[in-house]
C-alpha positions as CSV (number, residue, x, y, z in Angstrom):
1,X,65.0,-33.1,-35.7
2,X,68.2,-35.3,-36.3
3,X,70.7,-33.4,-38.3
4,X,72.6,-35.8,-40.4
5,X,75.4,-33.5,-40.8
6,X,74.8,-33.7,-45.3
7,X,73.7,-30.4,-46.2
8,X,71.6,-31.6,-49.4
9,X,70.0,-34.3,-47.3
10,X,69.2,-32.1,-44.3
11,X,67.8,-29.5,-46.1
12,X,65.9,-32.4,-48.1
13,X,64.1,-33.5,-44.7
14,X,62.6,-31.0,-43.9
15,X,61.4,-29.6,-46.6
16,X,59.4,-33.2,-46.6
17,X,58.8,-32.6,-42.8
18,X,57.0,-29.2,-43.9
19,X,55.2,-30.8,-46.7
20,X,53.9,-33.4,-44.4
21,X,53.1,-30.9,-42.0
22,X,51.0,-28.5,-44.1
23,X,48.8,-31.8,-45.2
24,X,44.7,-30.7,-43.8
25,X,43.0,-33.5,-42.4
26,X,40.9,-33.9,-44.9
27,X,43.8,-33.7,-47.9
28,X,45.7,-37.1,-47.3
29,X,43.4,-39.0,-49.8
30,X,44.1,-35.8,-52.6
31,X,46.0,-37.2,-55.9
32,X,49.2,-36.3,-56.6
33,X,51.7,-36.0,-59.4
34,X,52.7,-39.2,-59.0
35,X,49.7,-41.1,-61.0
36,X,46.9,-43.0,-59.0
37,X,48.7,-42.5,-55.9
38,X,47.0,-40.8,-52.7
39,X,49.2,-37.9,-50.7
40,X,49.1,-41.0,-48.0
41,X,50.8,-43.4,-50.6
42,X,53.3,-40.8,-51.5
43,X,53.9,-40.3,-47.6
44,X,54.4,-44.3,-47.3
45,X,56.6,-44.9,-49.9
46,X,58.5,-41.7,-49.3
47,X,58.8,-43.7,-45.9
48,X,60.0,-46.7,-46.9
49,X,62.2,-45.1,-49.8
50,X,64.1,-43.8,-46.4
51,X,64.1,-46.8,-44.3
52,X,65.9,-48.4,-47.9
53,X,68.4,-45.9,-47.3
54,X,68.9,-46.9,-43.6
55,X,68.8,-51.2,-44.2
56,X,71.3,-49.7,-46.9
57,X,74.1,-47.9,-44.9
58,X,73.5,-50.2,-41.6
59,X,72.1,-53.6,-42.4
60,X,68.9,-53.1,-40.3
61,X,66.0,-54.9,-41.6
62,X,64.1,-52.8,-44.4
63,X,60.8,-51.2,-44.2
64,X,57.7,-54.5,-43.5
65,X,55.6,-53.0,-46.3
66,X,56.2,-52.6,-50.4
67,X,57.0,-49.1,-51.1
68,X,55.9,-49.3,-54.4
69,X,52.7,-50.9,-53.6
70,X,51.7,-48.5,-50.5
71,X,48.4,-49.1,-49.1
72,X,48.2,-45.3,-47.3
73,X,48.0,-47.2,-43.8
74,X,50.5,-44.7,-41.6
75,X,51.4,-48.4,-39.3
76,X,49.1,-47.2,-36.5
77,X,50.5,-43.4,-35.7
78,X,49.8,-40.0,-36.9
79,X,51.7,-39.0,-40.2
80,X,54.2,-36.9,-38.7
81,X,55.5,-39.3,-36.4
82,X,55.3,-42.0,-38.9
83,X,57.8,-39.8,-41.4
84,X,59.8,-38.4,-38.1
85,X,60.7,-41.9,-37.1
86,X,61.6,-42.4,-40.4
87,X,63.5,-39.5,-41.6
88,X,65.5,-39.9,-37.2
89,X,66.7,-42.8,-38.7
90,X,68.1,-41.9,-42.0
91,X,70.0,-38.8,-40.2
92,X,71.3,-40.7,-38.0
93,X,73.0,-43.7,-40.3
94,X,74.3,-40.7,-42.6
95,X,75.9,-38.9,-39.3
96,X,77.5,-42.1,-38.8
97,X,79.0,-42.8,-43.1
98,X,83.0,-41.3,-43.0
99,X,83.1,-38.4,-45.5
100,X,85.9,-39.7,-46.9
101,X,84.9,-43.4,-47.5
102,X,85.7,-44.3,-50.9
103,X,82.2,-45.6,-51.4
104,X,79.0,-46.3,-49.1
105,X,76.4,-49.1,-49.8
106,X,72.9,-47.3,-51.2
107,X,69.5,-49.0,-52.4
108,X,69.4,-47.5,-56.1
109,X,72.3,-48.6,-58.7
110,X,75.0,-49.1,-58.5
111,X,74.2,-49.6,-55.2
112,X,77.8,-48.4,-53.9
113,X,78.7,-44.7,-54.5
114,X,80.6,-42.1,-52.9
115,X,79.5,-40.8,-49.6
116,X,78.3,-37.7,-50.9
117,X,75.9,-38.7,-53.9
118,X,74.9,-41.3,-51.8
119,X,73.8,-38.9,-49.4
120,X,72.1,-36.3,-52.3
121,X,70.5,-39.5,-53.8
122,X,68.6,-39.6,-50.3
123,X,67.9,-36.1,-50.2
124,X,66.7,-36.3,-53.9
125,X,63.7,-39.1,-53.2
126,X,62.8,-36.6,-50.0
127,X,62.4,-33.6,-51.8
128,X,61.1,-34.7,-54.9
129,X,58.2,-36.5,-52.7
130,X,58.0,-33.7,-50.5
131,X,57.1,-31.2,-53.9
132,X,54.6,-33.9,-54.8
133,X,52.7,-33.6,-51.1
134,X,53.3,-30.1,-51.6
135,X,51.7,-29.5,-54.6
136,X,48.7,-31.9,-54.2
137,X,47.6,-30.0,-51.2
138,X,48.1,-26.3,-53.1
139,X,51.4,-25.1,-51.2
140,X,53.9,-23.6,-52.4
141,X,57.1,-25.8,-54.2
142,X,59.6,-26.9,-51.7
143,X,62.6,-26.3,-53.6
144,X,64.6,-23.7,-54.9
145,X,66.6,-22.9,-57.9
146,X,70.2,-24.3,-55.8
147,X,68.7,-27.0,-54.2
148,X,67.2,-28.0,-57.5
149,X,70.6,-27.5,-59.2
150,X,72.7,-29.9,-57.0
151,X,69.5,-32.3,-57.1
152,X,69.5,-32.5,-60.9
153,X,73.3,-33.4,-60.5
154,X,72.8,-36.1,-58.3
155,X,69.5,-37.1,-60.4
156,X,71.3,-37.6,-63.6
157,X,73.5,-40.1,-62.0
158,X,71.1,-42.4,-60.8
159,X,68.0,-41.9,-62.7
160,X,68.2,-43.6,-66.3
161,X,69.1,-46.8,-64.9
162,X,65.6,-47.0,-62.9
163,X,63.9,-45.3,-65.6
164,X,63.6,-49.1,-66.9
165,X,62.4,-50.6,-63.5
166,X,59.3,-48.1,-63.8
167,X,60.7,-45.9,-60.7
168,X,60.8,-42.8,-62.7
169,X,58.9,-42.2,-65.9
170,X,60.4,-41.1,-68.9
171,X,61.4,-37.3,-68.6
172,X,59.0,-34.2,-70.1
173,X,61.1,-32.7,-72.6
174,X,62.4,-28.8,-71.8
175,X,60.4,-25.6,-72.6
176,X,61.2,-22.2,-73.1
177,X,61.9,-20.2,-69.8
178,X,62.2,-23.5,-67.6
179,X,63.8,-22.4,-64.4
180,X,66.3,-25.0,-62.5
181,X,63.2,-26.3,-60.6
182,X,61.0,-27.2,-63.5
183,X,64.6,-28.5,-65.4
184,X,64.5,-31.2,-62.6
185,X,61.0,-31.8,-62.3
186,X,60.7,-32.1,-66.2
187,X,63.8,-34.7,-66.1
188,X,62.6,-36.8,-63.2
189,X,59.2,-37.1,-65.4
190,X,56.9,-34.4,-63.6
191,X,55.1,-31.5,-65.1
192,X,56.5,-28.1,-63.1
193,X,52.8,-26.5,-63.7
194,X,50.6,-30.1,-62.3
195,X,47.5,-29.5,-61.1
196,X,45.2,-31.4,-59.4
197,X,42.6,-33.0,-61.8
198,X,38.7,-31.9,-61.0
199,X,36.9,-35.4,-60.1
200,X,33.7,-35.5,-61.8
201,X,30.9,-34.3,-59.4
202,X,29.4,-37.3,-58.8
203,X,32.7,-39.0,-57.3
204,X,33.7,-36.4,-55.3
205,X,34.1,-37.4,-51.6
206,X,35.2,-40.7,-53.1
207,X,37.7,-41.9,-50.8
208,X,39.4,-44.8,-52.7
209,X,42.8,-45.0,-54.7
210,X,44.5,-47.3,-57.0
211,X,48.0,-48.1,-56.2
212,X,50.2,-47.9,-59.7
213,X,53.6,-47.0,-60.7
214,X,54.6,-43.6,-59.7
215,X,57.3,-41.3,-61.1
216,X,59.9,-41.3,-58.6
């Protein structure tokens, strides 16, 4: 593991890394919160949300595939090296941003912000993706009451402006004894309680997917 040296971010990584890591090997073709996509289509564009983050910060070229169109296709290697690749090279362009910058170049509007939220807007697409893998595959939620407190911060400064773009969905509204984690989840558009629907019996074992918008 490359520590980026951004507490939110780091922390943000690896709770992806152990979502990704808890995956069977028969659960990367489970659905997920994120409507008609696969755990391996979350995993991809989780991927190449990242690698937007890197092209971002340093100018290298961005990921060769459409994160919101992922196919599942890990590029040829296993799954955790396909997100450790990834995720070694988003640490390593945030080790690299000057905490004090005035403002660092990010992927998601405004597309400059200060080094700090740009960092948390990172984490936030990690950990969000990483509950989604989590909870598809019947683990336990990555995230905690603080780390869901600074993510809603972070979230409600870049969310409504992709809410339009179909990125995120619209948000769930609040219910009675909501915690900070389902606060978050609700306003980035995802149910706290999801559960995996029940296929009919006939399709089960049904390995296809349909790739369509997602909710962050």
């Amino acid at each position: 593991m490359t520590p980026s040296g951004w507490d939110v971010l780091d922390a943000s990584h690896e709770a992806l890394r152990t979502a990704v890591r808890a995956v069977p090997a028969d659960g990367w073709q489970l659905p997920t919160p994120c409507t008609g996509w696969s755990v391996a289509q979350v995993l991809q564009h989780a991927v190449g949300d990242q690698i937007g983050y890197v092209a971002a910060l340093t100018g290298e070229p961005g990921p060769d595939f459409d994160p919101f169109d992922p196919s599942g296709e890990m590029e040829g290697v296993g799954p955790e090296a396909f997100l450790g690749d990834a995720l070694a090279r988003a640490a390593l362009a945030w080790a690299g941003v000057e905490r004090d910058a005035a403002e660092v170049p990010t992927p998601v509007p405004p597309h400059k912000m200060s080094p700090w939220s740009g960092s948390a807007a990172c984490g936030l697409d990690a950990a969000v993706h990483a509950w989604d893998i989590a909870v598809a595959t019947g683990r336990p939620s990555p995230l905690t009451s603080e780390s869901a407190r600074l993510l809603l911060g972070i979230a409600r400064e870049i969310v409504e402006p992709l809410r339009p773009r179909g990125a995120y969905v619209a948000a769930l509204p609040p219910e009675q004894g909501d915690d900070d984690v389902a606060v978050l989840l609700r306003y980035l558009g995802r149910d706290p309680h999801w559960k995996a629907p029940q296929a009919p019996r006939s399709l089960r074992g049904d390995q296809a997917t349909t790739a369509v918008r997602h909710s962050g």
